[in-house]
TORKEKOL-776183 format. One record per residue (C-alpha): residue number from 1; residue in one letter; chain; x, y, z. Coordinates in nm, 4 decimals, always signed. Example, Ala and Ser with C-alpha at 12.3 -4.5 7.8 and 13.67 -1.06 7.14 Angstrom:
# TORKEKOL-776183
+------+------+-------+----------+----------+----------+
| resi | resn | chain |        X |        Y |        Z |
+------+------+-------+----------+----------+----------+
|    1 |    A |     A |  +1.2300 |  -0.4500 |  +0.7800 |
|    2 |    S |     A |  +1.3670 |  -0.1060 |  +0.7140 |
+------+------+-------+----------+----------+----------+
//
This chain:
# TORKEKOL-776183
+------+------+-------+----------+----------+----------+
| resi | resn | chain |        X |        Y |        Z |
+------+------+-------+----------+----------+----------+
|    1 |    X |     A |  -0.9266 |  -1.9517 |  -2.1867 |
|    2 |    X |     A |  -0.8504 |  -1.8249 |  -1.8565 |
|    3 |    X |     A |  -0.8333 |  -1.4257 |  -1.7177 |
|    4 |    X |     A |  -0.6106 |  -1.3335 |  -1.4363 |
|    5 |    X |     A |  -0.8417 |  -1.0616 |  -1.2531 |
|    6 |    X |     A |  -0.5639 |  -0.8273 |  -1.0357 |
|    7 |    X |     A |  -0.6002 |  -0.4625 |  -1.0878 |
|    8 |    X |     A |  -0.9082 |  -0.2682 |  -0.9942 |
|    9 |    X |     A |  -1.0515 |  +0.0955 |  -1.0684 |
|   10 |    X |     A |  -0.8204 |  +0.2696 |  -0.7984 |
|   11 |    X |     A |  -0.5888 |  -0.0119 |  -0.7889 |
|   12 |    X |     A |  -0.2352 |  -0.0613 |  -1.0583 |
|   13 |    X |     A |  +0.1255 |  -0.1681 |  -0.9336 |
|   14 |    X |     A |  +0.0406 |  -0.1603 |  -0.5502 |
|   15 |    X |     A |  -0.2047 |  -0.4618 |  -0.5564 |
|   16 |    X |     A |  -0.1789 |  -0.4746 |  -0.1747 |
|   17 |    X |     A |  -0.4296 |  -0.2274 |  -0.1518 |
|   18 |    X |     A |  -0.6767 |  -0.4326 |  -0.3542 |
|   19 |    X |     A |  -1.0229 |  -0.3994 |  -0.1606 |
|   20 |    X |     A |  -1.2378 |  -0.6848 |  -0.3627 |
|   21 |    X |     A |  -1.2956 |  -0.9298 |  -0.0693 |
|   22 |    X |     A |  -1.4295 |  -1.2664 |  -0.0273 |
|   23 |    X |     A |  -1.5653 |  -1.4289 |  +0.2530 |
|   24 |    X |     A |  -1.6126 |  -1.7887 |  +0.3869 |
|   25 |    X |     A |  -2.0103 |  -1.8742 |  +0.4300 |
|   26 |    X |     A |  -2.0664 |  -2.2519 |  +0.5022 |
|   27 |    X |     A |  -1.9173 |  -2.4275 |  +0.2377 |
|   28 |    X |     A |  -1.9292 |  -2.1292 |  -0.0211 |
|   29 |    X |     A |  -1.6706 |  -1.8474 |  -0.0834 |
|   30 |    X |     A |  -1.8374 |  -1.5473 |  -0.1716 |
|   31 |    X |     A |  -1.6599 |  -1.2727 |  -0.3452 |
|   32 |    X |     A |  -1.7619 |  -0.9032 |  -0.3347 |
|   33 |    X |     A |  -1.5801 |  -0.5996 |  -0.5663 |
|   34 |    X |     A |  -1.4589 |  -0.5072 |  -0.9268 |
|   35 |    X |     A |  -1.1559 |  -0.5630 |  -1.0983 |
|   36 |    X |     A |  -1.0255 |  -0.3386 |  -1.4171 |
|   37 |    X |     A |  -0.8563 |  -0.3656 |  -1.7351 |
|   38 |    X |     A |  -0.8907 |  -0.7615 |  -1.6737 |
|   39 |    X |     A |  -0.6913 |  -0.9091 |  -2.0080 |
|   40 |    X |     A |  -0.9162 |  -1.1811 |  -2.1949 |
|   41 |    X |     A |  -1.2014 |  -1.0005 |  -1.9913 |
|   42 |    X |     A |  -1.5082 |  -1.1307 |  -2.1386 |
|   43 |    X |     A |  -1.3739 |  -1.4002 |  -2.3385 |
|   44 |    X |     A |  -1.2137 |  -1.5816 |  -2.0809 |
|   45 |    X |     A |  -1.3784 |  -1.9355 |  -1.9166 |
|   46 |    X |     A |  -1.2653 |  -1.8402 |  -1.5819 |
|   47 |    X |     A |  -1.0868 |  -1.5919 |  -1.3919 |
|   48 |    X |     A |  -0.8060 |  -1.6480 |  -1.1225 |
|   49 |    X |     A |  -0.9184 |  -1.3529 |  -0.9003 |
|   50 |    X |     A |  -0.6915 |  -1.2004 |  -0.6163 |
|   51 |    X |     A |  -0.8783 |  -1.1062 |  -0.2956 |
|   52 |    X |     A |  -0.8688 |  -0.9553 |  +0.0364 |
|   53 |    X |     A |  -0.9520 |  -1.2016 |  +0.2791 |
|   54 |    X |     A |  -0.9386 |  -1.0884 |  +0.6597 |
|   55 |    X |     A |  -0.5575 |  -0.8978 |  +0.7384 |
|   56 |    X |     A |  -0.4537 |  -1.1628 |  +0.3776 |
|   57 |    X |     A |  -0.4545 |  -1.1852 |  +0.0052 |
|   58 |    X |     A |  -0.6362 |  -1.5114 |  -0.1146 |
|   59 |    X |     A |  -0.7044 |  -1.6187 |  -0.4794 |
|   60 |    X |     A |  -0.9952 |  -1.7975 |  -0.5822 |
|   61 |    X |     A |  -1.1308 |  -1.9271 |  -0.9361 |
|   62 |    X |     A |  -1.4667 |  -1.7916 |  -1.0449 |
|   63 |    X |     A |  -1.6360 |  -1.9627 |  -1.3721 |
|   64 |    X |     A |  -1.7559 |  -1.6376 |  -1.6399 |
|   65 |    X |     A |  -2.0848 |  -1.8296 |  -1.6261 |
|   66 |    X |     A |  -2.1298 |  -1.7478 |  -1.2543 |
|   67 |    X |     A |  -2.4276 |  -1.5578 |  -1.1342 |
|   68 |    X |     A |  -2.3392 |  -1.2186 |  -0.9606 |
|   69 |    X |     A |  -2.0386 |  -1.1912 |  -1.2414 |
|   70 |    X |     A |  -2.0816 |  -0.9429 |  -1.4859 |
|   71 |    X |     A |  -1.8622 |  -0.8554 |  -1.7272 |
|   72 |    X |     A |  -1.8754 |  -0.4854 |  -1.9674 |
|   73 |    X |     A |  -1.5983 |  -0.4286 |  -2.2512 |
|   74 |    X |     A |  -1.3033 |  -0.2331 |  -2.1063 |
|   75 |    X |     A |  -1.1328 |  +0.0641 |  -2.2809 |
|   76 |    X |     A |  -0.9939 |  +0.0406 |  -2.6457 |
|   77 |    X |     A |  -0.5753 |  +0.0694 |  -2.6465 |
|   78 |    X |     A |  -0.3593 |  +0.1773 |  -2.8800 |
|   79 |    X |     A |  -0.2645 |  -0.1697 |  -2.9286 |
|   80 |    X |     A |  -0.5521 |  -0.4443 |  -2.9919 |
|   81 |    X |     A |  -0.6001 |  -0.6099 |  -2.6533 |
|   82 |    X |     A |  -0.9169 |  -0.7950 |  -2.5028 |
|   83 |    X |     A |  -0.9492 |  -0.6086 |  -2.1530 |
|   84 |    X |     A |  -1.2878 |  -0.6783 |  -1.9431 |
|   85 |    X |     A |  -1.4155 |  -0.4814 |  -1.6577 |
|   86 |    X |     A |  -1.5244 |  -0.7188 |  -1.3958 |
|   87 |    X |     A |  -1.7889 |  -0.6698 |  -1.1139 |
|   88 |    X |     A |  -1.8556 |  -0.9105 |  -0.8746 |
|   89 |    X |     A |  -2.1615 |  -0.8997 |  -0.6510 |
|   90 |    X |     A |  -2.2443 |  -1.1829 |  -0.3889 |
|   91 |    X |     A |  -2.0635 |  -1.4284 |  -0.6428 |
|   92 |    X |     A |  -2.0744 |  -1.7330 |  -0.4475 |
|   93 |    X |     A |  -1.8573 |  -2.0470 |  -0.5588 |
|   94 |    X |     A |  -1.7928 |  -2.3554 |  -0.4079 |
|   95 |    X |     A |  -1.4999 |  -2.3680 |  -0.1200 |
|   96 |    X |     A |  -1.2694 |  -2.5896 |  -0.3530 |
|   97 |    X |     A |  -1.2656 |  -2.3056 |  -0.5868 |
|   98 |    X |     A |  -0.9739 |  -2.1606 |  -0.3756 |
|   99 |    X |     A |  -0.6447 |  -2.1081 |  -0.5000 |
|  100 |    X |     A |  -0.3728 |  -2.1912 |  -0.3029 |
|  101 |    X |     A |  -0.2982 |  -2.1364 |  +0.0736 |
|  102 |    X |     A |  -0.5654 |  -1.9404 |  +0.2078 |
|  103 |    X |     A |  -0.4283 |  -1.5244 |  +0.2814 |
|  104 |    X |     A |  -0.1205 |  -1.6322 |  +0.0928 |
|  105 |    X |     A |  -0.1932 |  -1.5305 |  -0.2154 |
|  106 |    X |     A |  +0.1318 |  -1.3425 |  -0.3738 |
|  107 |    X |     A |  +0.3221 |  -1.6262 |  -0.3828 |
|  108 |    X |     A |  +0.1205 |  -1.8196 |  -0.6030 |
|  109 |    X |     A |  +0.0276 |  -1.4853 |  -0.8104 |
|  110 |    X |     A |  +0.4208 |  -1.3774 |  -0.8413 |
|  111 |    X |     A |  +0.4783 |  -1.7015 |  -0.9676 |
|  112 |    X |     A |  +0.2396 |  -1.5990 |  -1.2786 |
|  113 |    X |     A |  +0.3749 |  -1.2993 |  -1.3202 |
|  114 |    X |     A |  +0.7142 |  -1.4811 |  -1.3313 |
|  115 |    X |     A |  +0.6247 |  -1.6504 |  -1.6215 |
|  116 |    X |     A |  +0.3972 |  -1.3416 |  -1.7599 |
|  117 |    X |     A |  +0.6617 |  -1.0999 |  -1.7795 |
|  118 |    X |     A |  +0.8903 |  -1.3212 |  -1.9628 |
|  119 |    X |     A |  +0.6005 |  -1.3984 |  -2.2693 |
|  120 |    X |     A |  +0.6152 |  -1.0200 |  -2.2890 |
|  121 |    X |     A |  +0.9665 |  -1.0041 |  -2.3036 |
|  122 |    X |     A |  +0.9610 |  -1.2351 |  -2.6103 |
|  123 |    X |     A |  +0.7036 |  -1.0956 |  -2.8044 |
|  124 |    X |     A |  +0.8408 |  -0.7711 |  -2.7309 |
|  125 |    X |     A |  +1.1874 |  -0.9489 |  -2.9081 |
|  126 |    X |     A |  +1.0051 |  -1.0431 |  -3.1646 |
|  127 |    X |     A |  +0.8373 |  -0.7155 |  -3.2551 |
|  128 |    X |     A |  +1.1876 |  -0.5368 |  -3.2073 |
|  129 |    X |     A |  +1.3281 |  -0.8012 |  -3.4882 |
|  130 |    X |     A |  +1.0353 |  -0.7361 |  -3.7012 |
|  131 |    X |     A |  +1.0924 |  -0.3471 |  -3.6641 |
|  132 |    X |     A |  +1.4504 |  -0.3842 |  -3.7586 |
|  133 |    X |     A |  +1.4140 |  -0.6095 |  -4.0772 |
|  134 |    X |     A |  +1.1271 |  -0.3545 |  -4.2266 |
|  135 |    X |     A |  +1.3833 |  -0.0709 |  -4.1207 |
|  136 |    X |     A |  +1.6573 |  -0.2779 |  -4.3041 |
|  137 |    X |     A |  +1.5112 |  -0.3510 |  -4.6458 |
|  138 |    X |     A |  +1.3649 |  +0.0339 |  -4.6127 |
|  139 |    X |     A |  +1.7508 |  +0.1648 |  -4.6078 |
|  140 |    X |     A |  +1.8532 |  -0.1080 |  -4.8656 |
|  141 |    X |     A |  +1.6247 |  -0.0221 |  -5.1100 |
|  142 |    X |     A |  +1.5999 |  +0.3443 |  -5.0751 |
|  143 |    X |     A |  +1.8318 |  +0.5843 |  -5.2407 |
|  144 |    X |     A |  +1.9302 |  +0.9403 |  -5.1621 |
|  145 |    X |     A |  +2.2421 |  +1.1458 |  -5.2170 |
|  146 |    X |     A |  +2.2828 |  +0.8834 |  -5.4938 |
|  147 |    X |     A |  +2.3548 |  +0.5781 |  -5.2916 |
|  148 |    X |     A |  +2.1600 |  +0.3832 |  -5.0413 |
|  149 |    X |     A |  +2.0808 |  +0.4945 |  -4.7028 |
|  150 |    X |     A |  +2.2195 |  +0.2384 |  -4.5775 |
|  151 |    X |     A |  +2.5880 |  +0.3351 |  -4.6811 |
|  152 |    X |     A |  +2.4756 |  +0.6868 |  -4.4910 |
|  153 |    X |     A |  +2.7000 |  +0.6296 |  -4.1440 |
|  154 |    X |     A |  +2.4263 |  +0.7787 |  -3.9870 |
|  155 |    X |     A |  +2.1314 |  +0.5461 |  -4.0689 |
|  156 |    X |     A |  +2.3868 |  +0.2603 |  -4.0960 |
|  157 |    X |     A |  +2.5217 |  +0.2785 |  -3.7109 |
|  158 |    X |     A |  +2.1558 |  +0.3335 |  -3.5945 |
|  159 |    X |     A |  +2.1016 |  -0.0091 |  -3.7595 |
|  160 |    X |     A |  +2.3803 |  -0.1535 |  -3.6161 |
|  161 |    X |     A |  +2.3041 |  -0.0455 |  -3.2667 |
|  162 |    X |     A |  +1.9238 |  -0.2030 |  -3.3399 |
|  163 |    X |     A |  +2.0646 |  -0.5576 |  -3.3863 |
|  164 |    X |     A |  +2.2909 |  -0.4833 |  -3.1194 |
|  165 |    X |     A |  +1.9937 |  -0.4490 |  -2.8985 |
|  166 |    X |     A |  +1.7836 |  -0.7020 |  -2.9946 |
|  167 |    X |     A |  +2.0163 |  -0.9785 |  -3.0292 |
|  168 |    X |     A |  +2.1306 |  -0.9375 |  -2.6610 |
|  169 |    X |     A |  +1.7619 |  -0.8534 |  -2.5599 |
|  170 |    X |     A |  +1.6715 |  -1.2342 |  -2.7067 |
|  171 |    X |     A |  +1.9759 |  -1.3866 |  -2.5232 |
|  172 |    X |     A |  +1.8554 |  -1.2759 |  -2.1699 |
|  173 |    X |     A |  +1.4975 |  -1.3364 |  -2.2857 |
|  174 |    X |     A |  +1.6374 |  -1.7000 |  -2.3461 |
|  175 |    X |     A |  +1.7974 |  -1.7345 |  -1.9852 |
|  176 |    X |     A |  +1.5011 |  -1.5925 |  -1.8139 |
|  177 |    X |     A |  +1.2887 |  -1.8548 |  -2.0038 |
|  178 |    X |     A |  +1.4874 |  -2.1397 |  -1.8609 |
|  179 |    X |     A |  +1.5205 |  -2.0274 |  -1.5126 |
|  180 |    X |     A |  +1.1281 |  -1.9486 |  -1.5114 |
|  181 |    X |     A |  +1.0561 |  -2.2980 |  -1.6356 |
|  182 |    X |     A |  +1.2817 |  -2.4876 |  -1.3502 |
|  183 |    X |     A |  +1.1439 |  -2.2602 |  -1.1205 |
|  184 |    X |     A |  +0.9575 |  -1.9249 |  -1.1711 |
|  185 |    X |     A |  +0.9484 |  -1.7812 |  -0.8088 |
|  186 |    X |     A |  +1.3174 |  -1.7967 |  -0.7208 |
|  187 |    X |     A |  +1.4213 |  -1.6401 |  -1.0286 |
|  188 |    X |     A |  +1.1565 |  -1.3911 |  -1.0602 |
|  189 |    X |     A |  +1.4309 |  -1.1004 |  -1.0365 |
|  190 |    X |     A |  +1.5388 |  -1.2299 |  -1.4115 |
|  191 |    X |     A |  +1.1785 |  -1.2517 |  -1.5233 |
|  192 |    X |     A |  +1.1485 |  -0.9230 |  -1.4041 |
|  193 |    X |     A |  +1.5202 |  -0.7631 |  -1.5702 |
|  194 |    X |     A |  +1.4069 |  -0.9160 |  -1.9285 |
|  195 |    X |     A |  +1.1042 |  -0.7829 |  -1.9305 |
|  196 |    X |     A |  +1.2326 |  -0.4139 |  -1.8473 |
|  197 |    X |     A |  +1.5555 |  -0.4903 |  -2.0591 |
|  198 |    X |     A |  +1.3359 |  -0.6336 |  -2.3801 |
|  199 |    X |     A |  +1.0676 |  -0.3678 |  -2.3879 |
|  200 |    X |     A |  +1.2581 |  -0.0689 |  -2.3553 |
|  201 |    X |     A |  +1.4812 |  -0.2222 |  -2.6277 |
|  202 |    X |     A |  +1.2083 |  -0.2504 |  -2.8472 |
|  203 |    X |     A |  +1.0794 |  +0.1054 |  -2.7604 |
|  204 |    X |     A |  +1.4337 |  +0.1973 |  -2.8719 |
|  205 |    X |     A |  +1.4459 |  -0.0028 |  -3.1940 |
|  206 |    X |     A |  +1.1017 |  +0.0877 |  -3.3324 |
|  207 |    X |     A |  +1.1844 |  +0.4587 |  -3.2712 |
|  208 |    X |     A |  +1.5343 |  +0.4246 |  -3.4385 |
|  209 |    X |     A |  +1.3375 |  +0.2535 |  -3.7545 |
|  210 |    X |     A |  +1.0911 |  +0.4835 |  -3.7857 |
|  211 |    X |     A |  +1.3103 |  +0.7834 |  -3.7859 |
|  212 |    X |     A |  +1.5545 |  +0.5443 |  -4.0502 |
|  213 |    X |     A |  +1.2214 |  +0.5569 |  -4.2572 |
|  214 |    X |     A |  +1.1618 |  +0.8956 |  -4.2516 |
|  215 |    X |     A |  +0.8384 |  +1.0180 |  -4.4014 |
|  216 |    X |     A |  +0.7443 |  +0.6629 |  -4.4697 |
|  217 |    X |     A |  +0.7505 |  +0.5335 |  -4.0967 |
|  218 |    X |     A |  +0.4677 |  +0.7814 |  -4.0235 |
|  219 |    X |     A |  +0.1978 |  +0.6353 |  -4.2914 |
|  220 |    X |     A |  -0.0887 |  +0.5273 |  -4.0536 |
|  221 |    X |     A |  -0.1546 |  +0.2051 |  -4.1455 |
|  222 |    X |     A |  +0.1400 |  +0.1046 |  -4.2443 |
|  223 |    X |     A |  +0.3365 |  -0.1950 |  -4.0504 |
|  224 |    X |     A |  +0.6055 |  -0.0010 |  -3.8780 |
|  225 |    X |     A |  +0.3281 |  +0.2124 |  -3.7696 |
|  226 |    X |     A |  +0.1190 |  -0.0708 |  -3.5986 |
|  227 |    X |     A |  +0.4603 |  -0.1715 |  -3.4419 |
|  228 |    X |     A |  +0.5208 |  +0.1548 |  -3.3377 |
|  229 |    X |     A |  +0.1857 |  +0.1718 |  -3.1469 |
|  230 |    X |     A |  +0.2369 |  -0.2318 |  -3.0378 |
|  231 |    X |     A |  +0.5586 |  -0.1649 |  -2.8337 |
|  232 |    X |     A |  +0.4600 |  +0.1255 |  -2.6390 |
|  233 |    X |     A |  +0.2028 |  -0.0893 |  -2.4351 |
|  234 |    X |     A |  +0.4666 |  -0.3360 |  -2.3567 |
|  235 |    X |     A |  +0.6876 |  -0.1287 |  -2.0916 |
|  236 |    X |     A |  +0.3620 |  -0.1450 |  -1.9304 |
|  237 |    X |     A |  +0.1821 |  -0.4582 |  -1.9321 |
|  238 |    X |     A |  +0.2953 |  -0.7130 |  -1.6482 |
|  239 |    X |     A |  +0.4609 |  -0.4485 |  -1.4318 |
|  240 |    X |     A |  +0.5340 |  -0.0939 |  -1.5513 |
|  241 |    X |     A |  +0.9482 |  -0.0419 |  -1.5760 |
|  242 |    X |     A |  +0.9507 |  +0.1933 |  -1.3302 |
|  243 |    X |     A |  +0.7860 |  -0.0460 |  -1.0575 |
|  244 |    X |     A |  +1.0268 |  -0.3184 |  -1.1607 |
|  245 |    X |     A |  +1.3210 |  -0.1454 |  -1.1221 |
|  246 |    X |     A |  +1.1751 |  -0.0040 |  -0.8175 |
|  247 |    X |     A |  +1.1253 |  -0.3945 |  -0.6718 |
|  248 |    X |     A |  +1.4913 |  -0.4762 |  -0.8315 |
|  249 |    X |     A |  +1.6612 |  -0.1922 |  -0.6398 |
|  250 |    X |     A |  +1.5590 |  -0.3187 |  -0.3337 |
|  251 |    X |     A |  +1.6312 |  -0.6779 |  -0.4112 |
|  252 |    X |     A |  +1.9860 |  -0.5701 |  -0.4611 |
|  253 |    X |     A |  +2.0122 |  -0.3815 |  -0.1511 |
|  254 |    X |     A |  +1.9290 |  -0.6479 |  +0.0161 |
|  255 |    X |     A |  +2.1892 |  -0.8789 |  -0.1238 |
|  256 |    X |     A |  +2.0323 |  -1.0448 |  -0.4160 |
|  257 |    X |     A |  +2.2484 |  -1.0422 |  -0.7104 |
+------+------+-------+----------+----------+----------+
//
């Protein structure tokens, strides 16, 4: 199982200002500095950690089991999630433990992210879908006014609109699954446009299904619920949508399209 170690205390979105460094001593690469909310921090093998190395960004791969690494349970989310807070002190690793070209890091970690943001994209389809079909068989089966809600216009065009979204949420999700597969760096402006376009879709659907189940979409413990607390993670995880859009608005001004 593998960890990719980015963020740090002080350090979200703007990962250029990342001050965990390593340094080349002999035939070693020793790696000094903490990294935060690490995901599979803990349980991972090994972690793919970014670094500052002289004026660059380097990665380098250090094995859970190495001494200086420790390793202390990270904060507990609304949604389940294995996070790790990493220090590393004098971790020293052999020089073939490098990733990549050496201060040329973001290539090789916006490549990852490439592929990243598009798993979150799906699952975030997937949880809309699931939101939906318990929002569905809630307005099928439940009568008021004598009839089911689901012959309400109301409830019915929030419905509609629902599988509107998530239908054409799972068709770019699709696209930016191909192009990240032939080749995730040039097309990381899709990766990045399904992820913001799947997860606020979802945000959208689960809300619209709760509020279709009235009462009963506020039971704690009940499934809509633990959707309800799964999706709002997901506009953040991978790139908050506000940072992407940020990075997409200059793409475009620029000429991408």
């Amino acid at each position: 199982m593998a960890g990719l170690a980015l963020t740090e205390p002080d350090v979200g979105s703007d990962l250029r200002a990342i001050t965990t460094t390593m340094v080349v001593d002999g035939d070693e690469l020793v790696v000094n500095g903490r990294k935060s909310f690490i995901t599979n921090g803990g349980a991972a093998d090994f972690y793919c950690t970014l670094v500052r190395e002289e004026d660059g960004w380097s990665m380098v791969l250090v094995p859970a089991s190495t001494p200086g690494l420790s390793i202390e349970k990270g904060a507990d989310l609304m949604a389940p999630h294995i996070l790790g807070e990493l220090t590393f002190d004098d971790v020293r690793v052999p020089a073939d433990h490098r990733l990549g070209v050496p201060g040329k890091a973001f290539s090789l970690m916006l490549q990852t992210l490439a592929v990243f943001r598009v798993t979150v994209a799906g699952s975030a389809v997937g949880l809309a879908q699931a939101a939906l079909d318990e929002a569905k068989n809630h307005a099928m089966t439940r009568e008021q006014f004598g009839k089911p809600l689901i012959e309400l216009g109301a409830v019915s065009q929030k419905l509609a609109q629902s599988w509107t979204d998530v239908e054409a949420a799972r068709a770019f999700v699709y696209r930016a699954a191909a192009l990240a597969k032939s080749d995730p760096l040039a097309h990381l402006d899709y990766s990045s446009m399904a992820k913001v376009h799947a997860t606020e879709s979802a945000a959208a659907v689960v809300d619209r299904s709760v509020q279709t189940m009235g009462r009963f979409g506020l039971v704690r413990g009940s499934k809509i619920e633990r959707l309800y607390r799964n999706a709002r993670p997901l506009r953040v995880y991978e790139g908050a949508t506000e940072v992407l859009l940020d990075s997409l608005a200059r793409r475009l001004a620029k000429g991408a399209r």
